[in-house]
C-alpha positions in Angstrom: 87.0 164.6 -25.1 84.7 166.2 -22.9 86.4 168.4 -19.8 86.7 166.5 -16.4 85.4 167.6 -13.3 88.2 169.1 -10.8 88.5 168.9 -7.2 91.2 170.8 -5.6 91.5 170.4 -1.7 93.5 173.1 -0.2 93.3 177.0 -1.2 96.7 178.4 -0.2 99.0 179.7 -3.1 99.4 176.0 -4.4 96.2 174.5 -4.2 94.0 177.9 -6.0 97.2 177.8 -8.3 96.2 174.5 -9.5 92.7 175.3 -9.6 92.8 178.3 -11.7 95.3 176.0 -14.5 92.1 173.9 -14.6 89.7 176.5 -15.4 91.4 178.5 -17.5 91.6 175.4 -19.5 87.8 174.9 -19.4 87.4 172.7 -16.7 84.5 172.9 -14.0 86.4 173.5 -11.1 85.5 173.3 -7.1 87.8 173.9 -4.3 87.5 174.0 -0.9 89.8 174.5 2.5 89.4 174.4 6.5 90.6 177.9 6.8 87.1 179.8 5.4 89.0 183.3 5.1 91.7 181.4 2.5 88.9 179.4 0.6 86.8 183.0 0.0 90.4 184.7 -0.8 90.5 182.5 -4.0 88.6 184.1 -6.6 90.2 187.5 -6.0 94.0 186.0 -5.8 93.6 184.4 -9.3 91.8 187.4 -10.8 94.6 189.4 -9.6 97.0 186.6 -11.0 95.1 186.6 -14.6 95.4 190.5 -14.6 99.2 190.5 -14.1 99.0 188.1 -17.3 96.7 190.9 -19.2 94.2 187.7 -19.8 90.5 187.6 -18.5 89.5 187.4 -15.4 86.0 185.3 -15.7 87.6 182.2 -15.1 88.1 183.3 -11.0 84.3 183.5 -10.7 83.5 180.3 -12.7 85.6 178.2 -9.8 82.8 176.8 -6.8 83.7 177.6 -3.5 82.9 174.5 -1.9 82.2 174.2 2.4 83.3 170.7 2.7 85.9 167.9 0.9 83.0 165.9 0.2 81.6 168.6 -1.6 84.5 169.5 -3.4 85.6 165.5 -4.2 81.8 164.4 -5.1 81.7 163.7 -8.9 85.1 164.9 -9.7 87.0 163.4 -12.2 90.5 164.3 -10.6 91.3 165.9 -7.1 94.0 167.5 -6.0 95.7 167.9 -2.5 97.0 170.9 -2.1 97.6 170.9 2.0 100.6 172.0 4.4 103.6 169.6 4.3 102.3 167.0 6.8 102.4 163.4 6.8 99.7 162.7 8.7 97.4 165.5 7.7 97.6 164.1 4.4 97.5 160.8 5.3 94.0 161.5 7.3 92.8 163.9 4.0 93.4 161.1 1.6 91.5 158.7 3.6 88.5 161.0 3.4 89.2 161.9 0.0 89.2 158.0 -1.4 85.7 157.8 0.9 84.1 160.5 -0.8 85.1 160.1 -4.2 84.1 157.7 -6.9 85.4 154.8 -7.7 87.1 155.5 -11.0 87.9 158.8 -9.5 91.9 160.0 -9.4 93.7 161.2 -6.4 96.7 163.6 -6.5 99.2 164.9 -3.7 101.2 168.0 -4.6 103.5 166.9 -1.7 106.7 168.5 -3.1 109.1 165.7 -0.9 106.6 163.3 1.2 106.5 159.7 -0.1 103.3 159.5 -1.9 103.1 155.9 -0.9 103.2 156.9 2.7 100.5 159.4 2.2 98.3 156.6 0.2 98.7 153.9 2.8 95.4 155.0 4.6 93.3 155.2 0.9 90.7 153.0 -0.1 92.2 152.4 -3.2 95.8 153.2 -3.5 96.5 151.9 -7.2 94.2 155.1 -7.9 96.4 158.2 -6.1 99.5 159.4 -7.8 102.1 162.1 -6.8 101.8 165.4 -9.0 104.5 167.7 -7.8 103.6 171.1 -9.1 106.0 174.0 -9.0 105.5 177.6 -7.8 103.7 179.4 -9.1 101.7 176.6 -10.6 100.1 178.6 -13.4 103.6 179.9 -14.5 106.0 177.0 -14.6 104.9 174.6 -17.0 106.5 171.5 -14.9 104.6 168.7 -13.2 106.4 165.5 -11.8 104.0 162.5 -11.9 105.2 160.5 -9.3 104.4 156.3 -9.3 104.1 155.8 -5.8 104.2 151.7 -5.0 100.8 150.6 -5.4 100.3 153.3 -7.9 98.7 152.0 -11.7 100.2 152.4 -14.9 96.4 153.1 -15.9 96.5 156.1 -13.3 100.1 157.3 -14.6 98.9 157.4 -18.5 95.4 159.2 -17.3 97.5 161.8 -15.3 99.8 162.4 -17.9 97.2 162.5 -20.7 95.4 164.8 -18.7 98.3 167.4 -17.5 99.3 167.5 -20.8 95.5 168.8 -22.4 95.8 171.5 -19.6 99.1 172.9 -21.2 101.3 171.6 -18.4 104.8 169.7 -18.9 104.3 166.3 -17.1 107.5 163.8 -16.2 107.1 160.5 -15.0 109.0 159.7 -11.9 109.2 156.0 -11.8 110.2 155.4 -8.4 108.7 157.0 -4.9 111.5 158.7 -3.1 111.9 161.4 -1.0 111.9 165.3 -3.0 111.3 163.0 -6.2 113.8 164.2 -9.0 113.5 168.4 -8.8 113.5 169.1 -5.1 116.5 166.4 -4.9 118.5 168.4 -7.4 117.4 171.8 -5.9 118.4 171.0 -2.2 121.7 169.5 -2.7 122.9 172.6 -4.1 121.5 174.8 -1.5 122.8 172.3 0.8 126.2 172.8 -0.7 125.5 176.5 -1.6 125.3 176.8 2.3 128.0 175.3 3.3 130.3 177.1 1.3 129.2 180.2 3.6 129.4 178.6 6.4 132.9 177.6 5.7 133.5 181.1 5.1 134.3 180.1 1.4 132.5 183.5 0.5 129.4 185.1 1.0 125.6 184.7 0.2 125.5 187.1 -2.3 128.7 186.0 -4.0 127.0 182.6 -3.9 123.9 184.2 -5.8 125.7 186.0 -8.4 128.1 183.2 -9.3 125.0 180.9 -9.7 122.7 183.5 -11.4 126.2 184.6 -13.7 127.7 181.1 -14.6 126.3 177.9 -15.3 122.6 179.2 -14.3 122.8 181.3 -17.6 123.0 178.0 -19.7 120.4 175.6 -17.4 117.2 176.7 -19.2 119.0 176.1 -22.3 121.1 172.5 -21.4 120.2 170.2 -18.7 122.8 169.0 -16.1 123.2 165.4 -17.7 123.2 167.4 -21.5 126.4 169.3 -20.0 128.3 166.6 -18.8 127.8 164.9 -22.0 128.7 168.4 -23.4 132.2 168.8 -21.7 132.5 164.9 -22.2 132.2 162.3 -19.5 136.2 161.5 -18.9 136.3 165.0 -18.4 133.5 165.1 -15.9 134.3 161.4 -14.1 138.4 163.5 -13.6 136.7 166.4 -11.9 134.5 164.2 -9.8 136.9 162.0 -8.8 139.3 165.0 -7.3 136.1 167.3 -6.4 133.5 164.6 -4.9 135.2 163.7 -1.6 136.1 167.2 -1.0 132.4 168.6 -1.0 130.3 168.8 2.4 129.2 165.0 3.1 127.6 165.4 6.1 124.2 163.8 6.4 121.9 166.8 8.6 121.2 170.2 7.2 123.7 172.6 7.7 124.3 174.0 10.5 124.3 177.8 9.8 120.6 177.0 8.5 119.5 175.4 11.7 121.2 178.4 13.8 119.3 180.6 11.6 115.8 179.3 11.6 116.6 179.1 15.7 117.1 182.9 16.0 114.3 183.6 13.6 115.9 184.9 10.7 113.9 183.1 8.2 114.2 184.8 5.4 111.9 187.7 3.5 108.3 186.9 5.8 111.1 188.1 8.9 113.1 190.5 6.9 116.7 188.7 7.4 117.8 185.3 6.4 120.6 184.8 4.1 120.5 188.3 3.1 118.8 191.3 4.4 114.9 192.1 3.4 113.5 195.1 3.3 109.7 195.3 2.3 110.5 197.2 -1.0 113.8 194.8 -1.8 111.4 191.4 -0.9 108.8 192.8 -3.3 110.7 194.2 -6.2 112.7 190.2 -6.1 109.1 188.9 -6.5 108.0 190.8 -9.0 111.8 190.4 -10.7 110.9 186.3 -10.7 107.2 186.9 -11.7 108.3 189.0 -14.9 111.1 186.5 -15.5 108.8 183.9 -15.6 106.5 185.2 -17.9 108.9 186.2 -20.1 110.3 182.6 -20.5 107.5 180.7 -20.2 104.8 183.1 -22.5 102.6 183.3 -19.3 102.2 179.9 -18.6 101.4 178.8 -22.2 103.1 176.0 -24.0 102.7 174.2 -27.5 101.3 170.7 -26.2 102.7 169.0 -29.1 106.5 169.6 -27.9 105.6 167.8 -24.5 107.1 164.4 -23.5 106.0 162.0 -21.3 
């Protein structure tokens, strides 16, 4: 099968992330972003990326550096949005996007918790845009959750799917549209809960850290939550549930220490205090700690495509 033509819309760490899976894979590849200082940034952050992999660079240089969405969306294939977490910015890109493209032409968000139906509803044809929720970094983690928004095809599903799995990539279907999908959904209920244990005064951050990084997050790349329940057995899982489920924080807003937090400015490494204290060196020896991690589990990014399921 002869290599589509990607369009990636949005250059920040996601969007040339995406771009460079595609043409490492052999794709012809064009990307493009409002912010001209972040779209000419691209070929140097992924050579830098492919170095820290010890594979070639040339595929940074084969990527087009296009001025405009229409240029970038004009006889692609497959485009992918790759813009800030906005409704309504995505909502207006997508519009343009289903203008400029062709009409067998698919149309990805890489919203990470936006309904992809709401971001659709202004597209020319929405049976032909799909959610595809990539994680970071995108190049790394072999996970993509193809997300059937409402008005979404099976045809478009199947294509997506076929196509994410030829790039090397681990797609999932999500059958249903809702918000954070099935990753983000799992992932914030336990910082939701991991938070409120500190706010309660339960322990501290770091204690929550190690007990997650030194307990059950040693056996998670190796059995799934559902495969551990069935593990420990499920009368033994409905008895804990039943005692431990009303008992955990049920309230409905984000926690309140987080809100406090993001108030005062503490947000984390980019302010040097959230959670945790963050030093320059400490923030940069964590990302380099997840980078080689990373690597080291997932072979740089490369996976047998024959051990994939839909």
């Amino acid at each position: 099968m002869a290599a589509e033509r990607i369009g990636v819309v949005g250059a920040g760490l996601m969007g040339h992330g995406i771009a460079q899976v595609f043409a490492c894979a052999g794709h012809a590849v064009a990307i493009t972003d409002s912010d001209a200082e972040a779209l000419a940034s691209v070929p140097e952050h992924i050579a830098a990326n492919l170095g820290a992999l010890g594979e070639d660079p040339a595929p940074a240089e084969a990527i087009e550096l296009a001025a405009s969405i229409e240029a970038a969306v004009t006889g692609a294939d497959v485009v992918f949005e790759a813009a800030y977490e906005d409704l309504e910015l995505k909502r207006a890109l997508f519009a343009r996007m289903s203008r400029a493209a062709g009409p067998d032409t698919l149309l990805a968000s890489n919203t990470s918790v936006i309904s992809v139906t709401e971001i659709a509803a202004e597209a020319h044809d929405p049976a032909r845009v799909v959610g595809t929720h990539w994680w970071n970094p995108p190049y790394l983690v072999p996970l993509v959750e193809v997300v059937q928004a409402e008005r979404t095809s099976g045809e478009t599903v199947e294509q997506m799917i076929g196509l994410l799995r030829r790039t090397g990539k681990l797609p999932v279907h999500v059958r249903r549209d809702v918000p954070g999908f099935v990753g983000n959904r799992l992932q914030h209920a336990l910082w939701h809960e991991a938070m409120s244990l500190v706010e309660a005064g339960v322990c501290d951050a770091e204690t929550v850290d190690l007990v997650v990084k030194n307990s059950f997050g040693l056996r998670m790349p190796a059995l799934g939550p559902l495969e551990g329940a069935d593990l420990v057995g499920l009368d033994l899982a409905l008895a804990i549930h039943e005692y431990l489920i009303p008992r955990l924080d049920r309230s409905p807003a984000p926690a309140s220490i987080l809100r406090e937090k993001v108030e005062r400015g503490e947000l984390g490494m980019k302010t040097g205090r959230g959670f945790r204290e963050w030093t320059p060196e400490a923030a940069r020896q964590t990302r380099e700690r997840l980078l080689r991690h990373l690597i080291s589990v997932t072979g740089g990014g490369r996976r047998d495509n024959e051990a994939q399921p839909a």
